[in-house]
C-alpha positions in Angstrom: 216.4 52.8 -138.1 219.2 55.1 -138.6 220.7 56.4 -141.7 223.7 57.5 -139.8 227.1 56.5 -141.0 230.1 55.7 -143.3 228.4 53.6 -146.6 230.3 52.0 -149.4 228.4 52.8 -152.5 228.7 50.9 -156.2 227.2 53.2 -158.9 226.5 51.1 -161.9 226.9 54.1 -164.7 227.7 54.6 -168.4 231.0 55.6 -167.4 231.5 51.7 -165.6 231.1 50.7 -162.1 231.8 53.9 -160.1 232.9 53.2 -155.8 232.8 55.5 -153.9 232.2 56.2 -149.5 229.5 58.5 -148.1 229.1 59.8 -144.4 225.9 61.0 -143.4 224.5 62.4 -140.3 221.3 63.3 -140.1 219.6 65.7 -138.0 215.0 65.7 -138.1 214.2 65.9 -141.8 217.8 66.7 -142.9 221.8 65.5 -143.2 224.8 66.6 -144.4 228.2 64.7 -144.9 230.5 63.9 -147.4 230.8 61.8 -150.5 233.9 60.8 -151.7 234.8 58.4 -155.2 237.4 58.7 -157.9 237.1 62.2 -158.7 237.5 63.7 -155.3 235.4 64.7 -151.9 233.0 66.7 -151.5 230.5 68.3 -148.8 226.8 67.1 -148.9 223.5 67.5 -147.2 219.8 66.7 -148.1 216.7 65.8 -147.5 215.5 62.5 -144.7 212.0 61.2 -145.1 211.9 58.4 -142.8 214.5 56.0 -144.6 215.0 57.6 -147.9 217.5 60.3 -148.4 217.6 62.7 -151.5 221.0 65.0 -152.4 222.2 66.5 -155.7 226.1 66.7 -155.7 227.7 69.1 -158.7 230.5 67.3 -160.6 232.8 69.2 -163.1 234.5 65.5 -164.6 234.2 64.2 -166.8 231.6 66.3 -167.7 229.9 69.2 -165.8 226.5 68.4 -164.5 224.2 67.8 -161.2 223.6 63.9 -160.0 220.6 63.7 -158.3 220.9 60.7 -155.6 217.3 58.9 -154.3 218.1 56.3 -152.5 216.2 53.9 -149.4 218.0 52.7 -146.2 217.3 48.8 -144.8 219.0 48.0 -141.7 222.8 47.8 -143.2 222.0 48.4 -146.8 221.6 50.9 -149.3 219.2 50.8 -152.2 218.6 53.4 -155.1 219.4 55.4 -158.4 221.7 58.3 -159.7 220.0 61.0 -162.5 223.0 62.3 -164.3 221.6 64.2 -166.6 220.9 63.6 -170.7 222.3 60.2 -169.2 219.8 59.7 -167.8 219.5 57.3 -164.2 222.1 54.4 -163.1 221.6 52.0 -160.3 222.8 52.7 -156.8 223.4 50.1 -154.4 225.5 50.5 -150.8 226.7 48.9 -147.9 227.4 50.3 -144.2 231.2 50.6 -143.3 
């Protein structure tokens, strides 16, 4: 199963639903891509462990802080949670493009 790809990814947050797209391409035990949603784009990579992926991503609005993204690929779907912090964790759910 790959975990290649664009994704369409709802984040269910404090701050309301959150959309955003991710690319990924992964390479053995690693990827790197871009994630892209209402505040802008930026560069990602991570770790791979068979279909689960893990990344941080540093945002500076509306608040600095580090998300922490854990989430599991099945077939076309994408399943998992966002850490933001004091905020603590928010549902993520995707879909391939």
């Amino acid at each position: 199963m790959s975990v290649d790809g664009a994704w369409k990814t709802t984040v269910n947050s404090p701050m309301g639903v959150q959309q955003g797209t991710l690319n990924i391409t992964a390479s053995g035990d690693s990827f790197t891509g871009t994630m892209a949603g209402a505040a802008g784009s930026q560069d990602i990579s991570g770790k791979v462990d068979g279909a689960n992926l893990s990344w941080s991503a540093k945002i500076t609005s509306p608040f600095p802080m580090t998300l922490e993204f854990t989430v599991a690929v099945d077939g076309d779907n994408m399943t998992g949670s966002v850490k933001a912090g004091s905020f603590g964790s928010s549902p993520l759910t995707g879909v391939r493009a």
